[in-house]
C-alpha positions in Angstrom: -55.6 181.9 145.1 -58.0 184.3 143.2 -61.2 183.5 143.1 -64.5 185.3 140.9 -68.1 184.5 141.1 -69.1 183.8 137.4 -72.4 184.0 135.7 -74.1 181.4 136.9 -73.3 182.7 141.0 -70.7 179.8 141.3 -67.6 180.8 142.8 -64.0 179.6 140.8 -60.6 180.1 141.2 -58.9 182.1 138.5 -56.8 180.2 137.0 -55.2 182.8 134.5 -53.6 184.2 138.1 -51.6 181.0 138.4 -48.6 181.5 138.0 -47.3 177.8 136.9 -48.8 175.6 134.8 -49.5 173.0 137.5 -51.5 175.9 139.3 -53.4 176.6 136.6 -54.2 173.1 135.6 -55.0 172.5 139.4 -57.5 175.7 139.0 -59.2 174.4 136.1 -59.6 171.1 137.5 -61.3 172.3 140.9 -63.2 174.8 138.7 -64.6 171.7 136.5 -65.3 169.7 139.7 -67.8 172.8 140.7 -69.1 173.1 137.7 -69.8 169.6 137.0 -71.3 169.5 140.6 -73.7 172.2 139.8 -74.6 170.8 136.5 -75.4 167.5 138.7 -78.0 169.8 140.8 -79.4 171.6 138.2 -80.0 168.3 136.1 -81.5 167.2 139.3 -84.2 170.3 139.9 -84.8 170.3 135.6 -86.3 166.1 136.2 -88.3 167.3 138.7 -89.8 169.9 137.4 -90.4 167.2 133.9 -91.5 165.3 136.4 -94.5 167.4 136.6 -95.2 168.0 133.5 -94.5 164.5 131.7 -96.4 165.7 128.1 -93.8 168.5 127.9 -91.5 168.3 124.9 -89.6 171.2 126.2 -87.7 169.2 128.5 -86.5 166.7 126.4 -85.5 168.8 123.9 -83.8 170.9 126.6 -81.6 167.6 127.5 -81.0 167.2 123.9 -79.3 170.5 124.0 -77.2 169.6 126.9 -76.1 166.4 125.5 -74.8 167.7 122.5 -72.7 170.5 123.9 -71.4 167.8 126.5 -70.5 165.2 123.8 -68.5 168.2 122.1 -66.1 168.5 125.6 -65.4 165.2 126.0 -64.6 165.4 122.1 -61.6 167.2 123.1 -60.3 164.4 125.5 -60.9 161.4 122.7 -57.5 162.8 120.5 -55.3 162.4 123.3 
């Protein structure tokens, strides 16, 4: 297993050095799990600092963001 730090400091495997598709898919899942972990602390540290400043649109609008690009991944899944 291969792994790379990407640009967020996160370490994942590479999954293009699989060399089955089970391996890769297995990769990709892990990789998601980390991500989807970190998003998890991030969201966590983002409310607390809105939590100090609760007149601040910016933070709302910054979930808004989010949201959107979430709602577009799990588009993917909803044809299957």
């Amino acid at each position: 297993m291969i792994t790379f730090q990407n640009a967020s400091g996160l370490e994942l495997i590479d999954a293009n050095m699989e060399s089955t598709a089970v391996g890769a898919y297995q990769a990709r899942q892990a990789n998601i799990s980390i991500l989807l972990a970190a998003l998890n602390d991030k969201l966590a540290l983002h409310s607390q600092r809105a939590a100090n400043q609760p007149r601040d649109w910016g933070y709302a609008g910054d979930l808004g963001s989010v949201q959107e690009r979430l709602e577009r991944i799990v588009e993917v899944f909803a044809s299957e």
